[in-house]
C-alpha positions in Angstrom: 0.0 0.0 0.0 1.3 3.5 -1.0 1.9 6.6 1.1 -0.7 9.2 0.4 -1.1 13.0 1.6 -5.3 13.3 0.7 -7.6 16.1 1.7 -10.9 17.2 -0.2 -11.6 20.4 1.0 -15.1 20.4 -1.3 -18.4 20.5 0.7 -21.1 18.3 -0.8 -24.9 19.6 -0.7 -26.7 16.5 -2.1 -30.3 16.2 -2.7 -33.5 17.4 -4.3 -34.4 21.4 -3.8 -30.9 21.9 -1.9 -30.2 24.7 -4.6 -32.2 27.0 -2.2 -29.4 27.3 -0.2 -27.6 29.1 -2.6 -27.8 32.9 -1.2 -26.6 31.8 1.9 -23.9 29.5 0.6 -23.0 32.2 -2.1 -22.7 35.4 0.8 -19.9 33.8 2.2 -17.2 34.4 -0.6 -18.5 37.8 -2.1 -21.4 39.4 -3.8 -19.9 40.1 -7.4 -20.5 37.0 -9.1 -19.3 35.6 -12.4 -22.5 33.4 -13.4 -20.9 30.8 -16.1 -22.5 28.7 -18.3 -23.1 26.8 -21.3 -25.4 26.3 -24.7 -28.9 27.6 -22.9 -29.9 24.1 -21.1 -30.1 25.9 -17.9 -32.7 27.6 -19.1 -35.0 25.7 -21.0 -34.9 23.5 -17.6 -35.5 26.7 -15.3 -32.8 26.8 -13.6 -31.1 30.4 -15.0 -33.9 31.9 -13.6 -34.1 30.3 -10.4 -30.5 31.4 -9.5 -31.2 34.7 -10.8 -34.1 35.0 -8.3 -32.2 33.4 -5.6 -29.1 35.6 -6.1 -31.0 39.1 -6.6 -29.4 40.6 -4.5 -26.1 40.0 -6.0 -24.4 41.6 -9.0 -23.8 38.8 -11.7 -21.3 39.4 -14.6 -22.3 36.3 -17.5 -20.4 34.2 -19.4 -22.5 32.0 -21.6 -21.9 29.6 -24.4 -19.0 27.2 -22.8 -18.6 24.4 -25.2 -18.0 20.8 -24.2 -14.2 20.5 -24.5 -13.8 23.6 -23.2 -12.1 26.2 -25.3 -9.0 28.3 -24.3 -10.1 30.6 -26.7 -12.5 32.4 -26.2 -14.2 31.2 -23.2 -11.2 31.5 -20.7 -9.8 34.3 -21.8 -13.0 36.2 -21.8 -13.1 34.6 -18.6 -10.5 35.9 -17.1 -10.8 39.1 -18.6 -14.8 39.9 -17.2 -13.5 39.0 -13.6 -10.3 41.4 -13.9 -12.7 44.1 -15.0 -15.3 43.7 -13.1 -13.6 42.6 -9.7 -15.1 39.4 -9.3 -15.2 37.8 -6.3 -16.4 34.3 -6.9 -17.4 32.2 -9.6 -20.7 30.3 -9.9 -20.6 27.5 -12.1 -24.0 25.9 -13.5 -24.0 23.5 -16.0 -21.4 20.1 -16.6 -18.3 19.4 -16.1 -17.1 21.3 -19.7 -18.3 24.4 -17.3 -16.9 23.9 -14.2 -13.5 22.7 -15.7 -13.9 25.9 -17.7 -14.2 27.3 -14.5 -11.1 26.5 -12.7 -9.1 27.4 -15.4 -10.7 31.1 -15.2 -10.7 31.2 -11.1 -6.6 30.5 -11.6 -5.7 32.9 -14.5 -8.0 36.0 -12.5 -5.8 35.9 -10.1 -3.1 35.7 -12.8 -0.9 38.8 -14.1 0.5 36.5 -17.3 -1.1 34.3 -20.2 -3.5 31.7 -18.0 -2.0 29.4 -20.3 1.1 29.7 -19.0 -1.0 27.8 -15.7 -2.6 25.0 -17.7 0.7 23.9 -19.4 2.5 23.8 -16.5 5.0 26.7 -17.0 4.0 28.8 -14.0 2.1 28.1 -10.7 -1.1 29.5 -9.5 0.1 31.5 -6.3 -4.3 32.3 -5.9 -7.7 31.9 -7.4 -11.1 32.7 -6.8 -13.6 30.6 -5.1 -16.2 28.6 -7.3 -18.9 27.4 -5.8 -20.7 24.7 -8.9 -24.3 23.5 -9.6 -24.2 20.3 -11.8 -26.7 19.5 -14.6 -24.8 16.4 -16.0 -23.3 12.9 -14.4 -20.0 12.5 -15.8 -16.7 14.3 -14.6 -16.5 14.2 -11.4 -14.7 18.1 -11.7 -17.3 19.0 -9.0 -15.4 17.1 -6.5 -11.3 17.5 -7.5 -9.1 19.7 -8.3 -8.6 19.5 -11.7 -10.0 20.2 -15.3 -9.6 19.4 -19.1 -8.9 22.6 -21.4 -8.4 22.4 -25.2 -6.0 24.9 -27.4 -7.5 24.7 -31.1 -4.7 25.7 -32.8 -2.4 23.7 -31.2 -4.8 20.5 -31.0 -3.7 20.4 -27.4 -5.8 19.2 -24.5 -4.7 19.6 -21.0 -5.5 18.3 -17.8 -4.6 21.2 -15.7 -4.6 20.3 -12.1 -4.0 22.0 -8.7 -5.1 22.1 -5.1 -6.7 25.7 -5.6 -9.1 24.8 -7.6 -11.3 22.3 -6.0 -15.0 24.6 -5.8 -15.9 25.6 -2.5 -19.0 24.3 -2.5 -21.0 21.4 -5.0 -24.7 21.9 -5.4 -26.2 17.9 -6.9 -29.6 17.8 -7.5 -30.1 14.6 -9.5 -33.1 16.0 -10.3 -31.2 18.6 -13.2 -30.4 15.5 -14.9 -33.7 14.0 -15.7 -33.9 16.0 -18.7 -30.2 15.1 -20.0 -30.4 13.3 -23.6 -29.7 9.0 -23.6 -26.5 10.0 -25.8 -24.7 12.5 -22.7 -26.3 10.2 -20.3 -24.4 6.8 -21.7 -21.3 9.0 -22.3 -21.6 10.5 -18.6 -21.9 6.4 -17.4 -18.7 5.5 -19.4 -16.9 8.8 -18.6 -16.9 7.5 -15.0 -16.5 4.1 -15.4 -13.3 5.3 -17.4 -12.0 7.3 -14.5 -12.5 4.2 -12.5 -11.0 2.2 -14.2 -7.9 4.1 -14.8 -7.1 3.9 -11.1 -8.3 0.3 -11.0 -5.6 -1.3 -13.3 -2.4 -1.0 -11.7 0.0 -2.4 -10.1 -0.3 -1.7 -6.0 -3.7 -2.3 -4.7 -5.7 -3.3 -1.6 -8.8 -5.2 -1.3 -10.5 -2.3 0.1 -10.3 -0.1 -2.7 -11.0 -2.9 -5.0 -14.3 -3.6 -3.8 -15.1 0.3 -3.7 -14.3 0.4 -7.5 -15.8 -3.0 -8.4 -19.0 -1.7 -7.0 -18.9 1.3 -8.4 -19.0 0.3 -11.6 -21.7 -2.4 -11.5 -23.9 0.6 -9.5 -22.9 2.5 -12.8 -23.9 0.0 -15.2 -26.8 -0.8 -13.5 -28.2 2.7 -13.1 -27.3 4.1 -16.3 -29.5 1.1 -17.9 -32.4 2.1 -15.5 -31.7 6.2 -16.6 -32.1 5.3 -20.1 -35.1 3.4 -19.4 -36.8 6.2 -17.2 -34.8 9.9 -17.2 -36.5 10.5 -14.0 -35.6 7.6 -11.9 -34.8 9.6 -8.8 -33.1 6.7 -7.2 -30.8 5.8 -10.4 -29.8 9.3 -11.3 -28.6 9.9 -7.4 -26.8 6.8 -7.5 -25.5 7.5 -11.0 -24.5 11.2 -10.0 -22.9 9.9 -6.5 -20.8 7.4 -8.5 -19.3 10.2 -11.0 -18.8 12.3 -8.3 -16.5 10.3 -6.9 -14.8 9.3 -9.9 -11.8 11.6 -10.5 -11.3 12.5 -6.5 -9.2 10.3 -5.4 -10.9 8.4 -2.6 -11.4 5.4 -4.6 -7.8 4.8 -4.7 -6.3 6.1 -1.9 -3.4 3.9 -1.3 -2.9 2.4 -4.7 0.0 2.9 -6.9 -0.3 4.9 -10.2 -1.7 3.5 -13.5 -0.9 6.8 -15.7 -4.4 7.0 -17.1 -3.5 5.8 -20.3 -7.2 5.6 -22.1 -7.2 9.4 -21.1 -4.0 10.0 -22.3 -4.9 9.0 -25.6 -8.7 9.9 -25.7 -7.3 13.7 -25.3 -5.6 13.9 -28.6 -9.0 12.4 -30.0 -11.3 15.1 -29.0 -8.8 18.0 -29.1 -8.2 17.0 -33.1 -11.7 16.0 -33.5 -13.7 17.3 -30.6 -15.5 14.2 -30.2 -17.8 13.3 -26.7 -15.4 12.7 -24.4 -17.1 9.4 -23.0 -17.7 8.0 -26.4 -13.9 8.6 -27.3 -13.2 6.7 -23.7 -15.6 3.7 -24.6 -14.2 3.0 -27.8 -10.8 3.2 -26.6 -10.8 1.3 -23.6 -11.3 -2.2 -25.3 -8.9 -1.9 -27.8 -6.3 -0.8 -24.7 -7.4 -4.0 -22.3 -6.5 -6.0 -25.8 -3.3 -4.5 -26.6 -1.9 -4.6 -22.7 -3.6 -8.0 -22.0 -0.6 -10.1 -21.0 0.8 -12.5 -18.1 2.2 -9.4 -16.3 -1.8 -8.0 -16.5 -3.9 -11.2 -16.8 -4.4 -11.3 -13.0 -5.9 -8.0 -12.8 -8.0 -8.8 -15.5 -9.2 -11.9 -13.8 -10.3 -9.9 -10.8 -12.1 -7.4 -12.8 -13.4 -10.1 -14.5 -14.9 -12.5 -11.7 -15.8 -9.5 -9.4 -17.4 -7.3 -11.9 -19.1 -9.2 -14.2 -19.6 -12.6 -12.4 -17.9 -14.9 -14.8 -16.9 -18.2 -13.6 -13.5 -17.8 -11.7 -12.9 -21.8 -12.3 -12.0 -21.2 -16.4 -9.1 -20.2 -17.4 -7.2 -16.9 -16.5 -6.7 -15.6 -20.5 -10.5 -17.2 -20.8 -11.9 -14.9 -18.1 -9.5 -11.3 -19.3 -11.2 -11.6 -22.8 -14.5 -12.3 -21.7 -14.3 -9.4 -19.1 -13.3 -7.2 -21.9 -15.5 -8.6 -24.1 -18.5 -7.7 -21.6 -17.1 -4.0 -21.6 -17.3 -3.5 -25.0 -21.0 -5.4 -25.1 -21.6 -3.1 -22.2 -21.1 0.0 -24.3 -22.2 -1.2 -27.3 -25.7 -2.0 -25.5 -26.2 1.4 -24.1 -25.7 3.0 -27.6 -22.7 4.5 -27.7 -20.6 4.4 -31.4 -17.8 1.4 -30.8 -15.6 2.4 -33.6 -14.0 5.6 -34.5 -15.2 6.1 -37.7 -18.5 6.3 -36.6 -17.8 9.2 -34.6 -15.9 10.8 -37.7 -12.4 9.9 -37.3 -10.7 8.3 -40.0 -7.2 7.2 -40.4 -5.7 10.4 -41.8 -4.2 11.3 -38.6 -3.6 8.4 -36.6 0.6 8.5 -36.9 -0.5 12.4 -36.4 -2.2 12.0 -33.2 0.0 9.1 -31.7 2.8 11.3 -32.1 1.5 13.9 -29.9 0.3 11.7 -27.1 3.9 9.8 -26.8 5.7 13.1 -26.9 2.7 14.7 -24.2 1.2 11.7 -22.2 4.0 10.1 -20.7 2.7 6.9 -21.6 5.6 4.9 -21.6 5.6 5.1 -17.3 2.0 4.1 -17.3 0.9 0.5 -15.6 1.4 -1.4 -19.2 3.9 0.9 -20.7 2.7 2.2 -24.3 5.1 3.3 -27.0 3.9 5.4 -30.0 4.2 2.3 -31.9 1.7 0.9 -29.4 -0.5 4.1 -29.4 -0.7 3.8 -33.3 -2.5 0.1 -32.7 -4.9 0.5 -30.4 -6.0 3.6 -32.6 -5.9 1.3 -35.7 -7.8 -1.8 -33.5 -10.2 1.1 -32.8 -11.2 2.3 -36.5 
């Protein structure tokens, strides 16, 4: 078991109606407010103008139109610039994780004299940044409980995960009730999103029986309750279970203890969306198969057993190859069976840019120190296995 220095300093408010606690939640931190959000959902489902109402007393500064895979430009630099000018205090974040990861990246670069991307890439060091307090409209990320966030450059085709202990929110508003209305597509993208993010902390080397079980369950609870979502969007109990499971996914606390895998299937989906801004969850699912293939091994068969026998109940008498392929085989019928497109060029990738793209994530990703060590060579299959 691994050393590990872990605190979350995020409060939770779970539940349905707990957005009324807003204005008090919202008056500790400031009343100039940057209000930031997406393509308009918020308000077809009501909730713009319920946090207008509830924060009427406040002075809100907008910034709309956030895309999924958020943009460097313009969205955080316009950002960054409407808190500088209007002396923001804190940032309110409604919407998905594109929005709050958005988010972070502006609360950092506010507080910011240089280019905010000097932040995300790593060059510089966030010395401050405002406070974001988040309401979440989407199961997926997990952003509103870590301290991290995915920005894209478009004309560099560059897609960082920009991490850093300032910029877990203050506070995270969940009312599974803002995601009855989310469409089957982002809800089975959300569902593998996580179960991504789980799984990337589940294959390693270093684990403990503990942990195992809290990720095991984890992602039957999301299999199961993504099914039930896209048989009725307003299951209260599946959506709550489903939002409670993505929550946790990128935090930490399922692995506390465990050694590193390097997040391979993330290292390569990035190049995939920030070339072809794809759905990040769909880029995951069609990925991940073709990785547990390529990697599958007798250093890695083990793992695969476990995942195998504990996950999806498959006999744990057969053989140990014999149980890895039909464990990944059950991950790719998984996906398949909640509609999401299995093959890249379904999504609209072709192989133009494979070499292109494998290139950039062996020179960027670090691959090479992950779990199952990938070369570019190795990163050009599993892209090819995944056409």
């Amino acid at each position: 078991m691994q050393n590990f220095d872990y605190c979350t300093p995020t409060r939770l408010i779970f539940g349905e109606g707990v957005v009324e606690k807003l204005p008090e939640v919202m008056k500790q931190y400031g009343q100039k407010v940057l209000l930031t959000y997406g393509g308009g959902s918020i308000k077809k489902l009501g909730l713009y103008d319920k946090v207008k109402e509830l924060l009427s007393d406040f002075e809100i500064v907008e910034l709309a139109g956030i895309q999924p895979n958020p943009k460097y430009d313009p969205s955080v630099l316009e950002g960054v610039k409407l808190c500088k000018e209007n002396d923001v205090d804190v940032i309110l974040s409604v919407g998905g994780g594109s929005v709050l990861d958005c988010s972070k990246a502006i609360a950092a670069g506010a507080k910011y004299d240089g280019d905010p991307w000097d932040l995300i890439s790593y060059k510089a060091k966030a010395q401050a940044a405002l406070p974001i307090v988040d309401i979440i409209t989407l199961a997926a990320t997990g952003s509103e409980y870590d301290c991290g966030g995915v920005i894209s450059r478009t004309e560099t085709n560059d897609k960082i995960g920009y991490v850093d202990p300032l910029l877990y929110p203050a506070v995270s508003f969940l009312d599974p009730t803002y995601t009855f209305t989310v469409s089957k597509k982002q809800t089975a993208a959300g569902c593998a999103d996580a179960m991504n993010h789980i799984m990337e902390q589940y294959f390693c080397e270093d684990s403990t029986l503990l942990n195992d079980a809290f990720m095991e369950g984890a992602l039957k609870s999301l299999m199961i309750n993504a099914q039930k979502c896209l048989d009725n969007p307003e299951d209260y109990k599946a959506r709550a279970e489903m939002m409670l499971d993505c929550t946790y996914g990128c935090n930490g606390i399922y692995s506390l203890g465990n050694s590193e895998s390097g997040w391979p299937c993330h290292g390569m989906e990035h190049a995939l969306s920030a070339y072809y801004d794809i759905t990040h969850g769909e880029g995951l699912a069609i990925i991940t198969p073709r990785w547990m293939k390529h990697i599958l091994n007798e250093k890695t068969v083990n793992r695969f057993v476990k995942y195998g026998v504990n996950v999806f109940g498959i006999d744990a008498s057969l053989d140990a190859f014999d149980i890895a392929n039909k464990a990944i085989d059950a991950t790719y019928k998984f996906f398949e069976s909640i509609n999401i497109p299995m093959h890249l060029k379904d999504v609209g990738i072709d192989e133009s840019r494979i070499d292109e793209m494998a290139h950039h994530v062996a020179v960027n990703e670090g691959l090479e120190e992950a779990w199952a060590p990938l070369t570019e060579k190795d990163i050009v299959a599993i892209f090819r296995a995944s056409l």
